[in-house]
C-alpha positions in Angstrom: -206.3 118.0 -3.7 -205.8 120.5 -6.7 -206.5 123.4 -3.8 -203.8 122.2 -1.6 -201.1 121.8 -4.6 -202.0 125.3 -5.7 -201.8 126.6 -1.6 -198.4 124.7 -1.0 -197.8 125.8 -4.7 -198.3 129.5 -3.2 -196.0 129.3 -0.5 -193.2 128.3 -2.4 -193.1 131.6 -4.5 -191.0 134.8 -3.8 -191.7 136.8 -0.4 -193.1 140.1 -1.3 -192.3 140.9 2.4 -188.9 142.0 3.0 -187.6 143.0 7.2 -186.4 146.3 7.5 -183.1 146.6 7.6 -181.9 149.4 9.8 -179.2 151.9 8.8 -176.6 152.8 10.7 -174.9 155.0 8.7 -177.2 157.9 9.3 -175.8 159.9 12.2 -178.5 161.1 14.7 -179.3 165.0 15.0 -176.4 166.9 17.5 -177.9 167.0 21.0 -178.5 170.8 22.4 -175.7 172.5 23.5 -175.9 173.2 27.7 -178.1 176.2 28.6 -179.6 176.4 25.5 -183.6 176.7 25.9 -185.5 174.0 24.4 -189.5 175.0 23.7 -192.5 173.5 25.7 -195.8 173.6 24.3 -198.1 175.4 27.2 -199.8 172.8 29.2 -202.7 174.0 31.6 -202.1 172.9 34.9 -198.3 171.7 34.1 -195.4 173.8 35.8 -191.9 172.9 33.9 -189.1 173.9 36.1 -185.6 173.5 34.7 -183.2 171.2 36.3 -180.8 173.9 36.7 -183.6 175.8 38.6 -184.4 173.3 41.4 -184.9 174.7 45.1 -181.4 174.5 46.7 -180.4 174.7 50.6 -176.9 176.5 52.1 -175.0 173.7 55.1 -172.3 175.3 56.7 -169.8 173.0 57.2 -167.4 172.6 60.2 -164.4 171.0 57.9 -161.4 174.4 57.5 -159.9 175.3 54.1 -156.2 174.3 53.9 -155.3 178.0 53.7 -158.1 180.4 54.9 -159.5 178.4 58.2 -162.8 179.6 57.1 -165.8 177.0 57.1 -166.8 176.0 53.5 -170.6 176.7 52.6 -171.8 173.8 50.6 -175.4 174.1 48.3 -176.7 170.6 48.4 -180.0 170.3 46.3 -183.3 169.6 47.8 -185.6 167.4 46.2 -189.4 168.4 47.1 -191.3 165.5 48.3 -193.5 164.3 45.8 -197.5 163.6 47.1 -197.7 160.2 46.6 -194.9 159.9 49.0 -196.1 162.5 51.2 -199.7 160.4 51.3 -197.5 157.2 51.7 -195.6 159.0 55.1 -198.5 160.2 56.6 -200.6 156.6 55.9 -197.9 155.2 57.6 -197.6 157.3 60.5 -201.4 156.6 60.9 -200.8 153.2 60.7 -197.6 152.8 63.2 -199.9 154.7 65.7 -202.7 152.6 65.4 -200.2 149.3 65.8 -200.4 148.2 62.4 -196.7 147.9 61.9 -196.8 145.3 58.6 -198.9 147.7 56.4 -197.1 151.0 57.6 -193.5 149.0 56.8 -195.0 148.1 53.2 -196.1 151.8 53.0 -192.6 153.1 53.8 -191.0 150.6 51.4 -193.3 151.6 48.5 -192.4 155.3 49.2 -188.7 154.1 49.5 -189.2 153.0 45.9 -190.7 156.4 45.2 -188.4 158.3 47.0 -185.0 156.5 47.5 -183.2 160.0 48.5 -185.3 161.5 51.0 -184.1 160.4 54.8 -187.8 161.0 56.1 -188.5 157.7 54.5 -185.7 156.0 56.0 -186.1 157.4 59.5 -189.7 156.0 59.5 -188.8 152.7 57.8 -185.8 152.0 60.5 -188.5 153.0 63.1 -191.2 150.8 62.2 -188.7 147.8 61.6 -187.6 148.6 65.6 -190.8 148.7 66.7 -191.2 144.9 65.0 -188.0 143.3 67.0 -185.9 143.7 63.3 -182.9 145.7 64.8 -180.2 144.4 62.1 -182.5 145.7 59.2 -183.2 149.2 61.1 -179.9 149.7 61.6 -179.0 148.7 58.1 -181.8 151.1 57.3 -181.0 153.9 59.3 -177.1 153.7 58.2 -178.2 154.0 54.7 -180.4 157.2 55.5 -177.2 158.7 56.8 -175.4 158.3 54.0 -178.1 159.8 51.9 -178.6 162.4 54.2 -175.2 164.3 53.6 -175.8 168.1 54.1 -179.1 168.0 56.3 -178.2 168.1 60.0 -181.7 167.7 61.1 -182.2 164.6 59.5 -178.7 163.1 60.7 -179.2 164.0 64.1 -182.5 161.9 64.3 -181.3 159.2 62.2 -178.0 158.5 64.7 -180.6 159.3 67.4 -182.2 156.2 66.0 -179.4 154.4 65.3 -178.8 154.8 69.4 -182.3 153.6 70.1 -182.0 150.9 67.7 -178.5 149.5 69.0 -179.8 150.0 73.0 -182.7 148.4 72.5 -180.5 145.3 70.4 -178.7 144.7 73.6 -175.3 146.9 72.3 -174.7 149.7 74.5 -171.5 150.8 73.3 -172.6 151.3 70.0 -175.6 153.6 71.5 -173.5 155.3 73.3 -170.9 156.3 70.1 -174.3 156.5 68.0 -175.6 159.0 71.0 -171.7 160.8 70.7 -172.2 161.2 67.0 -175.8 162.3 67.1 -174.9 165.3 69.5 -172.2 166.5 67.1 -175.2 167.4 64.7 
C-alpha cells in the first residue's frame, strides 16, 4: 500500500517533460532566385537533367496571326515515357492480343496512374474498354486523351480514329462520321 501512495504520490509531481512549442517567428531561408544553379552531389548511375532542359517538339499550327497570316510554331514539351510505363504498355499489348482484356485494362489503368499525360496510354485504355462492350467509358477515355494530346497530331488522329470506331460500333453513326471528319483534319 505504501508503494502505490508513493507511485500515485509520483505522478502528482511537476512534469519534467515539456511539448515543443514551435516558433513562428523565424522566417525560413529565401528560396533560389530562377536560373540560379543549385549543386548536386555526383551520383553514379544518376543523370540530373534540369527542368528547363527537358526534350521539347516544334507543331506547326494551322490557326493565322491577326496581322502577319503566318502559321504560329508552338514548342509543346515532351515528357519521355518512363519504363515502368513502357513495361506496363507492352504487358498490355501482350495481354489484349492474347484475349485477356481485364488484366491488360488494369495494366493500362496502373500506367494511367503513372503516366496521366501521355495519350499512348489512353489510346490503349479506350481500345481495350471497346473491345469489352464499354463504349461510354472508351469514349470518355479517348475524349480525355484528346484533350491531353494538344500539339501531337499523330496521337489525335488515332485517338478521333478511335473515337469513330468506338461511336460506330455503339450504334451512333453520325458521331463516327464527324469523329472520322475530325480525324482527317489531323
Amino acid at each position: 500500500m505504501a508503494a502505490f501512495a508513493a507511485l500515485l504520490a509520483g505522478c502528482a509531481g511537476p512534469n519534467p517533460y515539456r511539448a515543443p512549442v514551435e516558433d513562428r517567428g523565424a522566417r525560413a531561408p529565401a528560396a533560389e532566385p530562377p536560373g540560379s544553379v543549385v549543386p548536386v552531389e555526383e551520383t553514379p548511375g544518376v543523370q540530373v537533367i534540369p527542368v528547363g532542359e527537358a526534350p521539347v517538339i516544334r507543331a506547326q499550327r494551322e490557326a493565322p496571326q491577326p496581322m502577319s497570316g503566318q502559321a504560329i510554331t508552338e514548342t509543346l514539351p515532351v515528357q519521355p515515357q518512363s519504363p515502368a510505363v513502357v513495361a506496363l504498355l507492352e504487358n498490355a499489348r501482350s495481354d489484349t492480343g492474347s484475349g485477356d482484356l481485364r488484366t491488360a485494362q488494369s495494366r493500362l489503368e496502373r500506367a494511367l496512374r503513372i503516366a496521366p499525360r501521355d495519350p499512348e496510354v489512353y489510346i490503349q485504355l479506350a481500345d481495350v474498354q471497346r473491345r469489352q462492350g464499354q463504349f461510354l467509358q472508351a469514349e470518355q477515355v479517348a475524349l480525355k486523351g484528346i484533350s491531353i494530346a494538344s500539339g501531337q497530331d499523330s496521337a489525335l488522329r488515332r485517338l478521333w480514329t478511335l473515337v469513330a470506331e468506338i461511336r460506330n460500333e455503339g450504334g451512333n453513326s453520325a458521331g463516327a462520321a464527324e469523329a472520322r471528319q475530325r480525324a482527317a483534319a489531323y
